[in-house]
C-alpha positions, 0 to 999 in steps of 0.5 A, spaced: 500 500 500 502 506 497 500 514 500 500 521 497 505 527 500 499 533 498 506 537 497 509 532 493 502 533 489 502 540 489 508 541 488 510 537 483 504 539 479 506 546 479 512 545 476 509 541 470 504 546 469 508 552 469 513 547 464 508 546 459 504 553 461 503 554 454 501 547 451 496 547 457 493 554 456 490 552 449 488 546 450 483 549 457 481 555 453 480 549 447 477 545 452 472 551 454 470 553 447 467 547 446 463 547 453 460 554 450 459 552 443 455 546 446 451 551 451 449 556 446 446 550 441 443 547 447 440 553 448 437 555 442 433 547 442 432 547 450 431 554 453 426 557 448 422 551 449 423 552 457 421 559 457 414 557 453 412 552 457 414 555 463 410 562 461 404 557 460 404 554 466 405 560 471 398 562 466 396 555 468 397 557 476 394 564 474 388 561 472 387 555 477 389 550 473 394 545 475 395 542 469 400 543 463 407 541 462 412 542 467 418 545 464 423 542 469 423 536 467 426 539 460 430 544 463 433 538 467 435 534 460 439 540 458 443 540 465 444 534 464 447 534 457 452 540 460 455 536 465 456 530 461 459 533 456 464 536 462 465 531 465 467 528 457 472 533 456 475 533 463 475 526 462 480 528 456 484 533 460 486 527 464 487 523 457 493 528 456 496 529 462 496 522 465 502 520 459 505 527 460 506 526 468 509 519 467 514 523 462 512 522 456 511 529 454 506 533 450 502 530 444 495 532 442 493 525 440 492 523 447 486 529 447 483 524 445 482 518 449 480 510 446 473 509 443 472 503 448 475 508 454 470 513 452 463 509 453 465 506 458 467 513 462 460 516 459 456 511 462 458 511 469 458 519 468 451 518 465 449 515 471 452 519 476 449 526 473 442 521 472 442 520 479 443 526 482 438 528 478 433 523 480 435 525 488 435 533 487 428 534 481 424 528 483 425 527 490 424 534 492 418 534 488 415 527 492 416 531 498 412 536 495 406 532 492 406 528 499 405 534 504 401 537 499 405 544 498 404 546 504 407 543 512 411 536 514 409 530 514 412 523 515 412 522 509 416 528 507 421 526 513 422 519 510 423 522 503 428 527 505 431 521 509 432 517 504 435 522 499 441 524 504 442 517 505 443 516 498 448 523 497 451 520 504 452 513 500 454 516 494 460 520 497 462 513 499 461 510 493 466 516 490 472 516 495 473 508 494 472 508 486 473 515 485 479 514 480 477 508 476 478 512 470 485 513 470 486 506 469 480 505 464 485 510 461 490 505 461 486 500 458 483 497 464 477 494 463 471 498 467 470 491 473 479 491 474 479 499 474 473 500 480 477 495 484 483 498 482 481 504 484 478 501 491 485 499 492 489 504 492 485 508 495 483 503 501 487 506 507 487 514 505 480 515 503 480 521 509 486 524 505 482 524 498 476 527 501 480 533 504 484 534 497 477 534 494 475 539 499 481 543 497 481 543 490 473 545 490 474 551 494 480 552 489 476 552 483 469 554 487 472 561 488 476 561 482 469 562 478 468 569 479 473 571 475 471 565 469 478 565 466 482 563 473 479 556 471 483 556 465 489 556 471 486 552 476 482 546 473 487 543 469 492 544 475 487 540 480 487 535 473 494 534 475 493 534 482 490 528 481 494 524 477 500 526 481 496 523 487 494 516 483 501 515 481 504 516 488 498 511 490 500 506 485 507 507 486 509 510 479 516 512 478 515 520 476 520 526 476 517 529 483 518 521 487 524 519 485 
């Protein structure tokens, strides 16, 4: 069993980062143009639509009619692609980085990941957003049809309940096999990279959830001026992979 130095990994990190600043930079101010691009195409699909029904139904509510379409339900569907779609290319950020901390420099051909690295990714992130889609927009909205809009009752304890218990055991699920994508990315099958990861990370989960609490704040503060996330998230990228390298007991320029 391995462990991680947080100076090490922050260390080492900031020095590949300001090594390769420049490779580094196009590929994030890259990366972010193509997360705008798709946000304004699904803007001109969704969001017309959201706002007319959602005219519709406050007239709906005006009038006394519970009925109409419920705009949320499209409005989700739109979140949903937006952060899939981010997660796929941090998913890519991870695919270039990985070779270049293990020393073998900076090649855009690793942007792109394998396609069978790609779907097995896709899918997990799929169901990770669809599941706190499911535990933020439906249970809510249960809680709110058993308690009739108005006041508490049993069964609106009982939902919130079982909606914590789930977020609770989500973030347990997520610091034992949190990092399974880095070995699909090195070309481990999805069952060998969940237990891999489960693995690596069996005696520093604590660690690994202080230093995503780190790297959270990093870049939940950077985003009031957007273009300091085009420093701080391929930097937590790094982080990362410096992090899973000292835990597999990889060589590298920071641990030898």
């Amino acid at each position: 069993m391995h462990d991680f130095s947080f100076s090490n990994i922050f260390k080492v990190a900031f020095n590949t980062f300001i090594k390769n600043f420049t490779d580094i930079f196009v590929l994030s101010v890259l990366s972010v143009s193509a997360v705008l691009v798709l946000s304004l195409f699904l803007n001109s699909v969704f969001l017309g639509s959201v706002n007319f029904m959602m005219d519709g139904a406050l007239s709906a509510d005006a009038a006394g009619n519970a009925g109409g379409a419920n705009p949320f339900i499209l409005f989700s569907v739109y979140i949903c692609l937006v952060l899939v779609f981010v997660f796929l290319l941090v998913f890519c950020l991870f695919s270039v980085f990985l070779p270049l901390c293990k020393g073998a420099g900076m090649k855009l051909k690793n942007y792109f990941p394998s396609l069978t690295a790609l779907l097995k990714f896709l899918a997990v992130a799929a169901a990770a957003v669809l599941f706190f889609e499911i535990v933020i927009t439906v249970f809510p909205a249960a809680a709110k049809a058993v308690s009739g809009g108005d006041g508490y009752s049993v069964g609106v304890l009982a939902i919130s309940v079982v909606s914590f218990a789930l977020i609770a055991g989500f973030v347990v699920f997520a610091l034992k096999y949190g990092l399974f994508f880095l070995p699909l990315l090195e070309k481990a099958g999805l069952k060998e990279a969940f237990k891999k990861s489960g693995t690596l990370t069996y005696n520093c989960r604590m660690k690994i959830f202080v230093l995503a609490g780190i790297l959270f704040l990093i870049n939940f503060f950077a985003k009031y001026l957007i273009f300091l996330l085009l420093v701080t998230v391929p930097f937590s990228v790094l982080v990362i992979i410096y992090a899973y390298l000292e835990l597999s007991g990889a060589e590298f320029a920071g641990n030898k």
